[in-house]
C-alpha positions, 0 to 999 in steps of 0.5 A: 452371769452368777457365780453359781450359774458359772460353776453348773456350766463348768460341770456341764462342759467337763461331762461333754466330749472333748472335740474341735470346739472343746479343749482343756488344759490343767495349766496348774502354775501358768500356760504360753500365751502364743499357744493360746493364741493359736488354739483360739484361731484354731477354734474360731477357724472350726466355726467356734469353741471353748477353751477350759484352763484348770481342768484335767483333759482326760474323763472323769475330769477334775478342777485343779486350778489354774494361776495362769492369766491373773489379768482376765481383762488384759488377756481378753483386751490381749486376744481381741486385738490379736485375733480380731474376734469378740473373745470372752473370758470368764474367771470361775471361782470353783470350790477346788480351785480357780478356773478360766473359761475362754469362749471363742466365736467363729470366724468370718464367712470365707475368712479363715484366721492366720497367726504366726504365718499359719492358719491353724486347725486341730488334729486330734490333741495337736494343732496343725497348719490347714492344708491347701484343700481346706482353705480353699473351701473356706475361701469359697464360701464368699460366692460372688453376688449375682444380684450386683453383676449387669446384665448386658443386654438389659436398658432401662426401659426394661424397668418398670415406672409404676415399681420405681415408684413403689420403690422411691415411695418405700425407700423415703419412708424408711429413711425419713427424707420425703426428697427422694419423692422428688428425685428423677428415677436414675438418680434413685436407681443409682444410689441404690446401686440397682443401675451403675454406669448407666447399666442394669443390673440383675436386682433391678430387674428382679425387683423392677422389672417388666414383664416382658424384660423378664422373659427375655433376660432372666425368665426363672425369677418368677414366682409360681403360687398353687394352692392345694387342697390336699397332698395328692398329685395332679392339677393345682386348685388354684395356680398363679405365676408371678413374672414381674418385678418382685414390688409389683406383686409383693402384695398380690402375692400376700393377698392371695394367700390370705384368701385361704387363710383361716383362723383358729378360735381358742376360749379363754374364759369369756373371750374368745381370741383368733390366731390366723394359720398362717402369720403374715410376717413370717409368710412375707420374711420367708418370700424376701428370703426366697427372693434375696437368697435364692440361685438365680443361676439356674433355671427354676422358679421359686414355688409357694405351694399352700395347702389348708393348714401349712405353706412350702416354699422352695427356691433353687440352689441349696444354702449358701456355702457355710449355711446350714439348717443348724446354724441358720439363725446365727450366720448370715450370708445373702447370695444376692446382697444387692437385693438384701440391701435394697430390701432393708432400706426400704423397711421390707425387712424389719431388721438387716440379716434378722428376718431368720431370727423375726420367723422362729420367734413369731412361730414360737409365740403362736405355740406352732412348730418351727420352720422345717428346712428338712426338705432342703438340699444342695440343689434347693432350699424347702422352707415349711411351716406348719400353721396348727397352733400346738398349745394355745395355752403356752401361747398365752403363758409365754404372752402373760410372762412377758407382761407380767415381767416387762421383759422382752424374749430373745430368740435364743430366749423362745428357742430355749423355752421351746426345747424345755416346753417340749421336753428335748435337751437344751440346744448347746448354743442356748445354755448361756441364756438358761440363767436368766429365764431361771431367775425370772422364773420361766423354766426350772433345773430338775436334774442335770441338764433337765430343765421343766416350765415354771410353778408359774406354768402350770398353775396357770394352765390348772394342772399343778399336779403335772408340775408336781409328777415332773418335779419330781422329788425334791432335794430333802427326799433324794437325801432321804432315799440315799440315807435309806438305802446306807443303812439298809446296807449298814454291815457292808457299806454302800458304794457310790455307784449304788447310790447313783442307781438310786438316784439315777436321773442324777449326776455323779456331782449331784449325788456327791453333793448330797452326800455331804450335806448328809455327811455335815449333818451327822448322818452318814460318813465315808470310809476311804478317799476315792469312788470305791470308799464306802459309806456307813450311817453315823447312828448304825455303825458296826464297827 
């Protein structure tokens, strides 16, 4: 991370509000390590935070500096051992003085942190130990899993063979050890934890198994398909219901989807390239996810509802506790982990705990919406997407960019390009990524905290005049313009909240900094120290 991107970073946090994950002290000279302590597992107990040394904490804030904490490396190592937590610290060289940024992560799903025999949390501008209510609800957030738990009436014969099958076949594969082929059936069920002490669990018989075993012990793990030509009510056009072991229809259920799934054509010069509506990762992620997360407590089916050009699926049971639609891409927490695991070894899933990540990505690449969670509530979890492709163009920038640089996106990556593509504020999460897409020329800073697409992007779509329009002005007119207005005003003088009405998309350290490159360069001067000083130009000044 540059010096540069460090100190624009700093003087984003310092206009933010300070909360539970934002605090700052001055510490001029030095600050108590064991307060440091506990602010740090105060933040991590409220799911992560900033922790700003030499900053003054009331707005408008000021760097003053800091000489605490010389050692950065020995206090991260000092932290980390003391807390268990990857804790950053970064020593920002700000032109008024030395300033530490300590970043924070959350603590563990259901695992609240302790220190000096207290588990601290902030009250306002103090820290108090948790009350017994709220320990307890982060205590419950680890539910116990299902998935693992017997089901006593269930044998093995309620297994089906032909799935067992599937299941040695997929699971050799991944591995790289053809000998699971040759294993007896038992012997793959229990080392995949799916049958222990000759009993069957719940994921065995989700994923393998029969019909008729199903009916009898856990009839809601089906799946219900219906496809519907439009939004309006009354028979589905097409209805299937899924009661089997997941692997013998995962499939089926695939290709029957894709029966309906038309592809957009797009001209690009002489080609003519297809994007299908709905992707075929994403479809499947989303059916794993459904299976490995939903309640399988109550008594509802999972829906795949498809219509011509989005699909909804809804699995019972809200999100797992400490889950939501804002953190969902960054914490995991299956509540059938038996199922989640089995899934991985077999390569259903591309990575562990990322098939979340794996859809956003996809949908972004394909220029479509994000998937849409805001049907979900504590009783379901309603997953959409939309299959129209929004911008084909974009599709193509961020695949050309992508060649061009030999760079792979993250998700953070996609998400951050994604919010700037469509003109919303750049997610506080993502911040940390905007260095590197400035400096491979991805996106572009037009003000505070504004970001727009590259030159790149625009050239490439033939619209360098919208670039031009969104640009905006560039730095050597804003001075101009402030120039202007000073000695339009030169009897009086000009205040600095004019001169922010002249440049208002700008922020007070923006327009401060431009007024002292006017002041070096011999054109303007200030009368006064602070924001009620007045500013004459050099060449009209009455004295």
């Amino acid at each position: 991370m540059s010096e540069e991107y460090k100190i624009k970073l700093l003087n984003d946090l310092m206009e933010d509000k300070e909360d539970e994950h934002l605090e700052f002290k001055e510490a001029r000279d030095t600050y108590d390590f064991k307060e440091l302590v506990r602010y740090c597992v105060a933040l991590a107990n409220e799911c992560g935070g900033k922790f700003v040394l030499g900053v003054t904490n009331k707005r408008p804030r000021k760097v003053v500096g800091t000489k605490a904490f010389i050692n950065t490396n020995k206090l991260k190592q000092q932290l980390i051992d003391i807390v268990h937590l990857r804790i950053d610290v970064d020593e920002i060289c700000h032109p008024d003085g030395r300033v530490l940024l300590i970043d924070i992560p959350s603590r563990p799903l259901g695992m609240p942190l302790e220190y000096e025999g207290a588990y601290w949390m902030r009250v306002g501008e103090s820290l108090r130990a948790m009350t017994p209510d709220q320990l307890k609800k982060i205590f419950d957030e680890a539910e116990p899993d299902f998935s693992a738990e017997i089901c006593g009436n269930a044998v093995f014969d309620d297994l089906n063979a032909e799935a067992i099958n599937k299941l040695k076949e997929l699971w050799a594969k991944k591995s790289g050890k053809p000998a699971i082929l040759n294993l007896s059936n038992p012997q793959v069920l229990r080392d995949l934890e799916l049958v222990v002490d000759d009993k069957v669990t719940y994921a065995a018989l989700v994923l393998l198994g029969t019909r008729q075993s199903l009916g009898k012990h856990l009839a809601q793990s089906e799946i219900v398909f219906e496809y519907r030509s439009s939004d309006e009510t009354g028979p589905a056009q097409d209805r299937k219901e899924y009661r089997e072991g997941f692997l013998l229809f995962y499939n089926s259920l695939w290709n029957t989807i894709n029966l309906r799934n038309d592809k957009q054509h797009y001209q690009d010069g002489l080609f003519v390239w297809d994007i299908p509506t709905f992707n075929e990762r994403v479809i499947r992620e989303a059916l794993l996810n459904a299976v490995s997360h939903r309640d399988y407590r109550l008594q509802g089916s999972v829906f795949v509802r498809q219509f011509s050009r989005r699909i909804e699926i809804v699995s019972p049971g809200g999100f797992p506790s400490g889950i939501n639609e804002h953190n969902i891409l960054w914490k995991q927490s299956p509540r059938n982990r038996r199922i989640a695991e089995v899934f991985a070894k077999c390569a259903l899933v591309e990575r562990a705990g990322q098939g979340m990540n794996l859809m956003f990505e996809e949908c972004i690449k394909e220029s479509k919406a994000k998937p849409d969670f805001r049907g979900s509530d504590e009783y379901q979890v309603s997953l959409m997407f939309d299959g129209n492709v929004k911008d084909p163009a974009f599709l193509k920038f961020i695949e050309k960019v992508g060649q061009e640089k030999q760079i792979s996106f993250s998700t953070e990556d996609l998400l951050l390009i994604d919010s700037v593509h469509a003109e919303n504020k750049v997610p506080e999460d993502f911040k940390h990524r905007l260095s590197t897409l400035l400096e491979n020329g991805i996106i572009e800073r037009v003000g505070k905290g504004k970001f727009i697409l590259s030159k790149h992007f625009y050239k490439f779509l033939g619209k360098k005049g919208v670039y031009t329009r969104k640009k905006g002005l560039d730095k050597e007119t804003n001075k101009t313009l402030l120039l202007k207005h000073i000695k339009d005003n030169a009897k009086e003088g000009t205040r600095l909240q004019e001169l922010l009405q002249v440049l208002p998309n700008h922020s007070i350290s923006q327009v401060q900094s431009l007024l002292r490159e006017l002041r070096n360069e011999e054109k303007v001067f200030c009368k006064g120290k602070t924001r009620g000083g007045l500013w004459y130009p050099l060449d009209g000044f009455i004295a």
